[in-house]
Each structure stands twice: as structure tokens, then as C-alpha cells.
NUKOLBA-863657 format. One record per residue (C-alpha): residue number from 1; residue in three letters; x, y, z. Coordinates in steps of 0.25 Angstrom, whole numbers, plus 5000, padded with zeros to 4 digits. Example, Ala and Ser with C-alpha at 12.3 -4.5 7.8 and 13.67 -1.06 7.14 Angstrom:
2
pos,code,px,py,pz
1,ALA,5049,4982,5031 $
2,SER,5055,4996,5029 $
This chain:
116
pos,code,px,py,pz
1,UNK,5000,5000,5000 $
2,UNK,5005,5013,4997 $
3,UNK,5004,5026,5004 $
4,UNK,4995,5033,4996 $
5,UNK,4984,5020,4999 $
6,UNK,4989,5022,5014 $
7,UNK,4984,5036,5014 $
8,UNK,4972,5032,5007 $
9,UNK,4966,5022,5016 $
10,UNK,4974,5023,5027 $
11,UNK,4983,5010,5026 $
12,UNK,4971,5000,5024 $
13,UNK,4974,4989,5015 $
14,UNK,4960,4989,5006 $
15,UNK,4962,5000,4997 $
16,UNK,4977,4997,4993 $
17,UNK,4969,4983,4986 $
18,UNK,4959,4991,4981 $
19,UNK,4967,5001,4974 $
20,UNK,4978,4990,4968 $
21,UNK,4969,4980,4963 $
22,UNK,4977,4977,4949 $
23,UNK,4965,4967,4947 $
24,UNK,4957,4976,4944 $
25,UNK,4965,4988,4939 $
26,UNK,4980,4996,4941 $
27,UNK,4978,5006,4950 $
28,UNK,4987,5019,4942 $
29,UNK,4982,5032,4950 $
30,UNK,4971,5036,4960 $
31,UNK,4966,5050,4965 $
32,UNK,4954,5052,4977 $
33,UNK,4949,5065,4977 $
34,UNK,4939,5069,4988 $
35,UNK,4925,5064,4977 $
36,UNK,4932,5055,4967 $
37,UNK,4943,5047,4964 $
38,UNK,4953,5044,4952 $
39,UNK,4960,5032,4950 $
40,UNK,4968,5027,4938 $
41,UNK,4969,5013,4936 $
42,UNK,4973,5002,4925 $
43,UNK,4959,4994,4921 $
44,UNK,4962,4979,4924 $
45,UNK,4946,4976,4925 $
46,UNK,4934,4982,4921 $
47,UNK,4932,4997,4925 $
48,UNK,4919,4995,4932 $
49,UNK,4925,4982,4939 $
50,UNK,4937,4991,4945 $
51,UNK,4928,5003,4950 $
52,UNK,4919,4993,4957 $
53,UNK,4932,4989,4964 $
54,UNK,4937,5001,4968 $
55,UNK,4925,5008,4971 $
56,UNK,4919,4996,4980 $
57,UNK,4932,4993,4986 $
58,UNK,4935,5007,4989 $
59,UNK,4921,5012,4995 $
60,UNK,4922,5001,5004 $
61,UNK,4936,5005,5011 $
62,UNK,4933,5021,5010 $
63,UNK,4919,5018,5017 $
64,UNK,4927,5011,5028 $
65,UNK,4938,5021,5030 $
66,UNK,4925,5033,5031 $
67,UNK,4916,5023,5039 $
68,UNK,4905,5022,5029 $
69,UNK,4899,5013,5021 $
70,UNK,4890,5013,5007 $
71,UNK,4893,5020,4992 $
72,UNK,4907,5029,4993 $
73,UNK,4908,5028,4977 $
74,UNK,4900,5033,4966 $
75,UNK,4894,5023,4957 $
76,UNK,4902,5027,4944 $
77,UNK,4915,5032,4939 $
78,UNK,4922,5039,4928 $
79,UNK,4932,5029,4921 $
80,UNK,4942,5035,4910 $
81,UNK,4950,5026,4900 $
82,UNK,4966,5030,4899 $
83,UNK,4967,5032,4884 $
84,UNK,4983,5033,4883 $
85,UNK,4995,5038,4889 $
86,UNK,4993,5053,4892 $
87,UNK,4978,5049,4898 $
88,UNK,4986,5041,4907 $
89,UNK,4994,5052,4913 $
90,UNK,4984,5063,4912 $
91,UNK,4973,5052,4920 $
92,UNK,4984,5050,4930 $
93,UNK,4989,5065,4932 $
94,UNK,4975,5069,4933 $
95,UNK,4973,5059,4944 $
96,UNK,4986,5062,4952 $
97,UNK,4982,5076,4952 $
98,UNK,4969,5076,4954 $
99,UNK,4969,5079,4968 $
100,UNK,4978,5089,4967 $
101,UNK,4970,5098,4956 $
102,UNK,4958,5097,4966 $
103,UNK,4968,5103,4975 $
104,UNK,4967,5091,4987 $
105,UNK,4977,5094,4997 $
106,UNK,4980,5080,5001 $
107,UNK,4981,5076,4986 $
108,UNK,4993,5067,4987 $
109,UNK,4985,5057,4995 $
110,UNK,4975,5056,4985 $
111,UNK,4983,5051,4973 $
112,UNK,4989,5037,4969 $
113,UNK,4998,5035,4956 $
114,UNK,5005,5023,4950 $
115,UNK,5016,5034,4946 $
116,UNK,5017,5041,4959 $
């Protein structure tokens, strides 16, 4: 586990499994911002099969960590295709710097990258 999934969910061990699940996809780069999240990832299954995964997986070890319980994620979500090389980048610098054009003072603690 890495220190930006320590800060994350404060040293648990469900996330780290969550987020590096090669089964279903290669995790590339993440951003939570304070109403939605980015993530950037390498398909190894179907795109609704993943989001199940995460968004299931994740809504039940946030809801514990608040002490809640119930629906934490909308229904939907926006997918986009990576169409070449300069997407790529664009897709990943737009994720890393996400929180910092939204002007987040603890935006350091909100990003994960592959090439960081």
C-alpha cells in the first residue's frame, strides 16, 4: 500500500484491493474532488462490469468510515474513450491538475498517478 491510499483511507486494507484489481482493469491515475471523482484506467473488462466494481465496492468502505449506510453513488457516469497518444496525456494532466485549478488546498492528497 502506498502512502497516498494510507492518507486515503486511513491505513485500511479494502481500498488498496479495490483500486488495484488488474482483473478488471489497470489503474493509470485518480482524482477525488469534493462531488465527483476521475479515474483513468486501462479496460481489462467490460466498462459497466468495472463501474459496478468500483462504485459497489467503494460506497461500501466510504459508508463505513462516515458511519452511514445506503446509496453514496449516483446511478450513472460519464465514460470517455483514449483515441491516441496526445489524449492520453491531455486526459492525465487534466486529472492531476484538476484539484488544483479548482483551487483545493490539500490537492496533493487528492491525486494518484502511475507516472508520479
Amino acid at each position: 500500500m502506498n502512502k497516498f491510499h494510507s492518507k486515503l483511507i486511513g491505513g485500511g486494507t479494502s481500498v488498496p484491493h479495490l483500486l488495484e484489481d488488474e482483473t478488471f482493469y489497470n489503474l493509470i491515475a485518480f482524482c477525488i474532488m469534493p462531488n465527483h471523482i476521475h479515474i483513468l484506467f486501462k479496460q481489462n473488462e467490460n466498462i459497466s462490469n468495472i463501474m459496478q466494481k468500483l462504485k459497489g465496492g467503494s460506497s461500501l468502505i466510504i459508508n463505513r468510515l462516515l458511519n452511514k449506510s445506503g446509496k453514496f453513488w449516483e446511478n450513472n457516469y460519464y465514460d470517455k474513450a483514449i483515441r491516441d497518444e496526445k489524449h492520453f496525456i491531455t486526459t492525465y494532466e487534466y486529472i492531476k491538475n484538476n484539484p488544483i485549478k479548482a483551487g483545493l488546498n490539500d490537492y496533493e492528497n487528492r491525486f494518484y498517478g502511475i507516472y508520479e
